[in-house]
C-alpha positions as semicolon CSV with decimal commas, in nm:
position;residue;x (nm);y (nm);z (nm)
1;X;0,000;0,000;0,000
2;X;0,299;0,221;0,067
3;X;0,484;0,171;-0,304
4;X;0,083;0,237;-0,432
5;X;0,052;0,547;-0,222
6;X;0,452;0,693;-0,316
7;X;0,310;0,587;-0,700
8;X;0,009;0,793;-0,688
9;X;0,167;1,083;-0,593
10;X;0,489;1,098;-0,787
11;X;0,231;1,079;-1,112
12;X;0,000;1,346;-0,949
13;X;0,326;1,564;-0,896
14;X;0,405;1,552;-1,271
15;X;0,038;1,567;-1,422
16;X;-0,151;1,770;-1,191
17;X;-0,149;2,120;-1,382
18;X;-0,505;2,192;-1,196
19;X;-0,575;2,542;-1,070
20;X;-0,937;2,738;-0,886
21;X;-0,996;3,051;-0,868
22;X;-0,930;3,185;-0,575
23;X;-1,161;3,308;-0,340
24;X;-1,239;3,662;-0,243
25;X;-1,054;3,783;0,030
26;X;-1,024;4,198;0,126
27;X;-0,717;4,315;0,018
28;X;-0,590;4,527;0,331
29;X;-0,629;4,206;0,562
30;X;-0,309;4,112;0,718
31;X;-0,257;3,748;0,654
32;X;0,002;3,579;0,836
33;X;0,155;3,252;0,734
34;X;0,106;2,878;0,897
35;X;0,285;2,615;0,920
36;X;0,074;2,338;0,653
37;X;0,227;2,065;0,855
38;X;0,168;2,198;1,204
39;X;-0,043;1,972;1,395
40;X;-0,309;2,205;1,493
41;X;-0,337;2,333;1,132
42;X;-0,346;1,967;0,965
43;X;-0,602;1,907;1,305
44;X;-0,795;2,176;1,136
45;X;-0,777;2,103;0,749
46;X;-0,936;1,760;0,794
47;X;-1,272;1,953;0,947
48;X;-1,218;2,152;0,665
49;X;-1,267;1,875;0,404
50;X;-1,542;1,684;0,615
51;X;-1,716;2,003;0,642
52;X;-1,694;2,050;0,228
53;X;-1,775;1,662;0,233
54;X;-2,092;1,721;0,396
55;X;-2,213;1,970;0,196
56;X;-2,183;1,814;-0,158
57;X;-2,431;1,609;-0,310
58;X;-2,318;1,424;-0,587
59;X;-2,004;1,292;-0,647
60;X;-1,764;1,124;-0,421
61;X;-1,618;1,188;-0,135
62;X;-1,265;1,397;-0,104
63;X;-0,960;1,277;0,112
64;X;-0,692;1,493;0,196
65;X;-0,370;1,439;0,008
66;X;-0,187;1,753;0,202
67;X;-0,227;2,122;0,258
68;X;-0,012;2,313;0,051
69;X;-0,102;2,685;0,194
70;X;-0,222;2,830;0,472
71;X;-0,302;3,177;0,604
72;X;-0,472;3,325;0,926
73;X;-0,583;3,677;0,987
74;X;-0,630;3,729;1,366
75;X;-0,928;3,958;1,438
76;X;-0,854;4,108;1,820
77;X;-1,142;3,958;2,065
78;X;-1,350;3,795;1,740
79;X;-1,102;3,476;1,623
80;X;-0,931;3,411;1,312
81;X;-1,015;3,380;0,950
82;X;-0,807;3,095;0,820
83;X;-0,749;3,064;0,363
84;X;-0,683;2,716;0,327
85;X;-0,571;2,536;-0,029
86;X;-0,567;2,142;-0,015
87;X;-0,486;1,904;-0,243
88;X;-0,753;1,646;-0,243
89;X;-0,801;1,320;-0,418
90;X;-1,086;1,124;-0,498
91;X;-1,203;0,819;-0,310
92;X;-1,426;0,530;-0,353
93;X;-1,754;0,652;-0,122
94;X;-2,027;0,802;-0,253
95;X;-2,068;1,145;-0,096
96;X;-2,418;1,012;-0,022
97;X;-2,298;0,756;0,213
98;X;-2,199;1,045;0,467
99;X;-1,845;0,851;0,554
100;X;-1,626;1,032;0,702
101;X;-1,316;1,065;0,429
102;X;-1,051;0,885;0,683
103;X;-1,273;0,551;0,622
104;X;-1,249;0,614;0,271
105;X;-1,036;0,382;0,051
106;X;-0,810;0,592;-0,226
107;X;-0,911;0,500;-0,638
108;X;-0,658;0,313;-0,812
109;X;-0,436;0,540;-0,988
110;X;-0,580;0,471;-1,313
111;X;-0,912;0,623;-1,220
112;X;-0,805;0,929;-1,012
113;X;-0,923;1,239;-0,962
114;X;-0,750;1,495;-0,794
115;X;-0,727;1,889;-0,783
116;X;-0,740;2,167;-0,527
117;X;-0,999;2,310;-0,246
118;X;-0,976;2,619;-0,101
119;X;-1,159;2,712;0,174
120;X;-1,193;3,012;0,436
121;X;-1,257;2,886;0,805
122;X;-1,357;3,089;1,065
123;X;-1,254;2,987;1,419
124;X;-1,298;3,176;1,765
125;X;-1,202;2,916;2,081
126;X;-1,343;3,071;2,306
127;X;-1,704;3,110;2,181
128;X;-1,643;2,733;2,049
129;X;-1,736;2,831;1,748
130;X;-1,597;2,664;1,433
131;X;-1,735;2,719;1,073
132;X;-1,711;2,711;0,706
133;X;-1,834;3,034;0,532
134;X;-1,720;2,947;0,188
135;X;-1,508;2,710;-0,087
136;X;-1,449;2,597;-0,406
137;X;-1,260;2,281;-0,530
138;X;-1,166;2,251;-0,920
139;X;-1,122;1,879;-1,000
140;X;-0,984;1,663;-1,316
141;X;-0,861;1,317;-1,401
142;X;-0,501;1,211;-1,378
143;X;-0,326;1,232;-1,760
144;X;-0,497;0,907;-2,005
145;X;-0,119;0,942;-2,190
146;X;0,097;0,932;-1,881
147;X;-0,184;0,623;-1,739
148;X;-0,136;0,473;-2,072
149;X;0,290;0,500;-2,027
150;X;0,254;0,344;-1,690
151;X;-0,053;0,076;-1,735
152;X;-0,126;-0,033;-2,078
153;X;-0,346;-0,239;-1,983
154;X;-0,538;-0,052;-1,704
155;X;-0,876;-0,024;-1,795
156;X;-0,963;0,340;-2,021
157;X;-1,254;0,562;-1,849
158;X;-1,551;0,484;-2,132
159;X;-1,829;0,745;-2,247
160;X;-2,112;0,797;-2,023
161;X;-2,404;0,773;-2,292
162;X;-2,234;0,495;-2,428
163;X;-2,516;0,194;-2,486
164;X;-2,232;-0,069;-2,376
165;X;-2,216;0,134;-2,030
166;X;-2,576;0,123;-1,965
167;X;-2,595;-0,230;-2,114
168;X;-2,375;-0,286;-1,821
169;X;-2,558;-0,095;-1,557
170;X;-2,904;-0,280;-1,618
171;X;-2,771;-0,640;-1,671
172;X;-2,550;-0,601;-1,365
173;X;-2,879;-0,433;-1,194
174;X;-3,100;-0,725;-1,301
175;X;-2,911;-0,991;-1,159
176;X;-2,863;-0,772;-0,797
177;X;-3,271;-0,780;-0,787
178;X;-3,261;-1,162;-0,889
179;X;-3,079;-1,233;-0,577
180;X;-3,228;-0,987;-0,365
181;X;-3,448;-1,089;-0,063
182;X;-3,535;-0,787;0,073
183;X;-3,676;-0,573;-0,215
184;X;-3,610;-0,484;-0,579
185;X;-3,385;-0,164;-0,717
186;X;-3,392;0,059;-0,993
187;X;-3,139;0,271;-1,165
188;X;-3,063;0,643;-1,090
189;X;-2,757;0,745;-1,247
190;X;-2,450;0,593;-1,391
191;X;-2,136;0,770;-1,207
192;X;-1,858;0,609;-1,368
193;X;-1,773;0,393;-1,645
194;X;-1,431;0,248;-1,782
195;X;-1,378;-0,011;-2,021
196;X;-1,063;-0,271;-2,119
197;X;-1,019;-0,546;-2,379
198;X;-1,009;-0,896;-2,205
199;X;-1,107;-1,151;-2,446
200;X;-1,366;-0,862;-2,569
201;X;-1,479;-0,576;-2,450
202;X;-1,482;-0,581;-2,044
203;X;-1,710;-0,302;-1,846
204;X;-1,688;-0,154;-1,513
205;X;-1,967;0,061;-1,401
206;X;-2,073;0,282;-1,051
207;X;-2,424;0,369;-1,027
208;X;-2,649;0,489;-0,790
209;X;-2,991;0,303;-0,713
210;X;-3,344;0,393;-0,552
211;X;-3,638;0,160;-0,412
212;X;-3,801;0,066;-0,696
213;X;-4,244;0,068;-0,711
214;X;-4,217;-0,322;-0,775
215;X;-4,175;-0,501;-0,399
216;X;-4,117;-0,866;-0,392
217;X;-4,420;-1,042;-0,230
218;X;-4,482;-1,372;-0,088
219;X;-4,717;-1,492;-0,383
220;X;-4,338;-1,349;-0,628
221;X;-4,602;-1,123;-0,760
222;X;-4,508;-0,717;-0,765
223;X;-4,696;-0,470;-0,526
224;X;-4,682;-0,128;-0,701
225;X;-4,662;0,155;-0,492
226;X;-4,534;0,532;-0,538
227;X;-4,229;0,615;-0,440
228;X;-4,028;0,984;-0,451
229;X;-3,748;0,851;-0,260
230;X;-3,401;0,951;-0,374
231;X;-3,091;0,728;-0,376
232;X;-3,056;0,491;-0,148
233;X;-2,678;0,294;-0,258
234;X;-2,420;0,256;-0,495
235;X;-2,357;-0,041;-0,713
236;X;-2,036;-0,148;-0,870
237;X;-2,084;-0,394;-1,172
238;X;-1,883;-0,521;-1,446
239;X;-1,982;-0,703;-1,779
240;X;-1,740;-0,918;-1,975
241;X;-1,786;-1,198;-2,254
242;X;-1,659;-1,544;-2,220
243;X;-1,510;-1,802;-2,441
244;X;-1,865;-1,938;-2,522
245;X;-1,995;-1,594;-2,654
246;X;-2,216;-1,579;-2,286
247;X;-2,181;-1,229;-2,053
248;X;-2,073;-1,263;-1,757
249;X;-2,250;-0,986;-1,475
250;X;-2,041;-0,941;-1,149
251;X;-2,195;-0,677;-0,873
252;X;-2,170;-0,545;-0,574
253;X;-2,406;-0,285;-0,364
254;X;-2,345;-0,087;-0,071
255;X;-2,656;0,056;0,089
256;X;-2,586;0,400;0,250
257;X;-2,676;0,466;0,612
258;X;-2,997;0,683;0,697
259;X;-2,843;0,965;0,907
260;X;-2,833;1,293;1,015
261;X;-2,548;1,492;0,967
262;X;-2,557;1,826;1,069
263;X;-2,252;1,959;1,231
264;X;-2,286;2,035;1,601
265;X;-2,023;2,288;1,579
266;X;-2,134;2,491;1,280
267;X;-2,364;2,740;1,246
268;X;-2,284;2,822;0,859
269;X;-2,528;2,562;0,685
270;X;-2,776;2,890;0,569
271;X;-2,491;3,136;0,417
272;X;-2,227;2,831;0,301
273;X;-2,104;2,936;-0,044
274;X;-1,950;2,633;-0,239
275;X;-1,887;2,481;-0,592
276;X;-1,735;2,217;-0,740
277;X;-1,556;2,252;-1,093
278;X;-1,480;1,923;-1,308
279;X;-1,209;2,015;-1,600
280;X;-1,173;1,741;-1,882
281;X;-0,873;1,526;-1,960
282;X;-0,543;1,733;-1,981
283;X;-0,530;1,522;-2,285
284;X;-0,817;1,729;-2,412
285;X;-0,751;2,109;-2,342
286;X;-0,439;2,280;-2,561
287;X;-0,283;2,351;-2,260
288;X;-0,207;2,018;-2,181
289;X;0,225;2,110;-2,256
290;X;0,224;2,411;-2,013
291;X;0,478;2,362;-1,803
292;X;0,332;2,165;-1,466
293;X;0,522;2,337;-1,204
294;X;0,379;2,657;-1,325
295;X;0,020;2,539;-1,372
296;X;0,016;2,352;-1,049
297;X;0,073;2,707;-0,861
């Protein structure tokens, strides 16, 4: 897991050109600089991200790869105001789960995603208050040349509104409801899709599934009834062909947890300002040969 880890991040280091606007901050305010490795700053950072983690609501969850800048300006009686920038990397929860990004397992380098956040963060000890006023994150997917150098065999992120992916999605879907004893699912969105030549064309989807109308009954007959309810897991399926010209469906599901999670600690939930940018492919903007130490800054 180590040699993975030192991997990941030597390839980030080279391809990761990503840059966000940053965010508004008054000119005259004295910033001072912080240690990014200090322990009460990296202490703070990871609130940071679980506080952006809580707020999204789509796409997955962000784990802290390091903080790469921070400032504090000290306000005499009323806190600090704290700019962080952190580099973040994708994981494999679904922001809808609500895990907590430590429990969060890191892609495999061939489907990474990685960029910046930066976030202010107010903090004043000793009203114990602690909050999040505002970020933004800008996001993209490690280099398909440099994965392609490294892996040639690693599977290729496929088309979304390609009919192979949702071919996938729905076969993989059908046999999870086969073998399901405790209701039947239906498909909400495809979140991911990459593809790789084993014997013929091989599929790995993500999607995200809902309660479907149609309830398994004693009599294996289908009680309809309405449902508005949003999603309620992820799936992860794959589709391949074997020597005798039959698919083969794998697929897994993990159900997310009903929960609360409002943060005891901040009162920022009606005036948080966030976004989330995606960027394509280097491989597919003309900038793709600037220079990555300068892009990366």
């Amino acid at each position: 897991m180590g040699l993975f880890r030192l991997l990941v991040l030597c390839t980030l280091a080279v391809s990761c050109t990503t840059t966000s606007m940053p965010l508004k901050i008054p000119s005259h305010l004295p910033f001072h600089l912080r240690g990014c490795n200090d322990t009460d700053m990296l202490a703070m950072a990871a609130s940071v991200l679980q506080d952006i983690n809580n707020d999204l609501k789509e796409g997955y969850v962000l784990s802290l790869n390091r903080v790469s800048a921070v400032q504090e300006h000290r306000q005499d009686g009323l806190g600090s105001l704290f700019y962080f920038t952190l580099d973040v990397l994708h994981t494999t929860c679904h922001v809808l789960s609500k895990k907590p990004w430590r429990d969060c397992e890191w892609r495999h380098l061939h489907e990474q995603v990685y960029g910046k956040c930066k976030a202010l963060y107010y903090v004043n000890r000793p009203l114990r208050i602690l909050y999040l006023p505002a970020y933004n994150c800008t996001l993209r997917p490690v280099s398909r040349r440099k994965i392609q150098r490294m892996c040639p065999d690693c599977p290729s992120p496929a088309n979304l509104s390609d009919p192979k992916v949702l071919e996938t999605a729905t076969e993989t879907l059908a046999k999870f409801n086969e073998n399901s004893k405790s209701g039947q699912y239906s498909l909400v969105k495809v979140t991911r899709a990459s593809s790789q030549w084993v014997f013929g064309p091989f599929y790995f989807v993500e999607y995200l599934i809902k309660e479907s109308p149609c309830i398994k009954t004693e009599a294996s007959s289908s009680g309809y009834q309405p449902t508005d309810s949003g999603p309620v897991g992820i799936c992860r399926g794959s589709l391949r062909p074997s020597v005798d010209d039959k698919k083969i469906a794998n697929v897994n599901c993990d159900f997310f947890q009903s929960q609360k999670n409002e943060s005891t600690h901040s009162p920022s939930k009606d005036v948080l300002s966030g976004s989330v940018q995606y960027l394509p492919d280097l491989d597919d903007e003309e900038s793709q040969e600037m220079d990555p130490a300068e892009a990366y800054d």
